[in-house]
VOGUSE-585366 format. One record per residue (C-alpha): residue in one letter; x negated, y negated, z negated. Coordinates in pm, whole numbers, plus 50000, padded with zeros to 5 digits. Example, Ala and Ser with C-alpha at 12.3 -4.5 7.8 and 13.67 -1.06 7.14 Angstrom:
BEGIN
a487705045049220 s486335010649286 
! end
This chain:
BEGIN
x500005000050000 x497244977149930 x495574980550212 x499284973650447 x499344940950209 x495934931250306 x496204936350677 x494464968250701 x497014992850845 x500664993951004 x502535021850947 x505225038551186 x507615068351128 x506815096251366 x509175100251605 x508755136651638 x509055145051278 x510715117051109 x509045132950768 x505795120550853 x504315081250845 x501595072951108 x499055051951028 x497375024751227 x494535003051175 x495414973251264 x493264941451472 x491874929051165 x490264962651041 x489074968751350 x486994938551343 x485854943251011 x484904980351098 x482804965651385 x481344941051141 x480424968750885 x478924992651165 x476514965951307 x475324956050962 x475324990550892 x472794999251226 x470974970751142 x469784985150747 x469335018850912 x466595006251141 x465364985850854 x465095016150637 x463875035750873 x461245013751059 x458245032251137 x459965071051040 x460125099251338 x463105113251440 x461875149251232 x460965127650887 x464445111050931 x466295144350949 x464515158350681 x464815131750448 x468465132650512 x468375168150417 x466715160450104 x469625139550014 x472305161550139 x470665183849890 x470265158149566 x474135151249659 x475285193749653 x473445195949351 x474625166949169 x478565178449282 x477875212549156 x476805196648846 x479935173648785 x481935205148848 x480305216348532 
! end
């Protein structure tokens, strides 16, 4: 609901099952989603200035690992 009040979405009964509720983004989050990805492409080469492709991948790996470990832990 927040996110309808601030602009974010539309939302539309389906007209094939008049259960469901589709959601749209709307102009507005498109934008900011544009916004966010360049700024977001931008850090990445920032952070990774000067890293090969293989060092990137594994250091992603690394972290894919610190975050299974540290969910298996808060499942605890």
């Amino acid at each position: 609901e927040r996110m309808e009040k601030n602009g974010l979405i539309s939302r539309k009964t389906d007209e094939a099952d008049k259960r469901k509720t589709l959601l749209f983004l709307t102009d507005k989050a498109k934008e900011l989603k544009e916004a966010y990805d360049s700024v977001s492409n931008e850090m990445g080469n920032i952070y990774y200035r000067d890293f090969t492709d293989k060092e990137i991948l594994q250091f992603e790996e690394y972290l894919n690992r610190i975050r299974v470990n540290l969910e298996e832990w808060s499942d605890k």
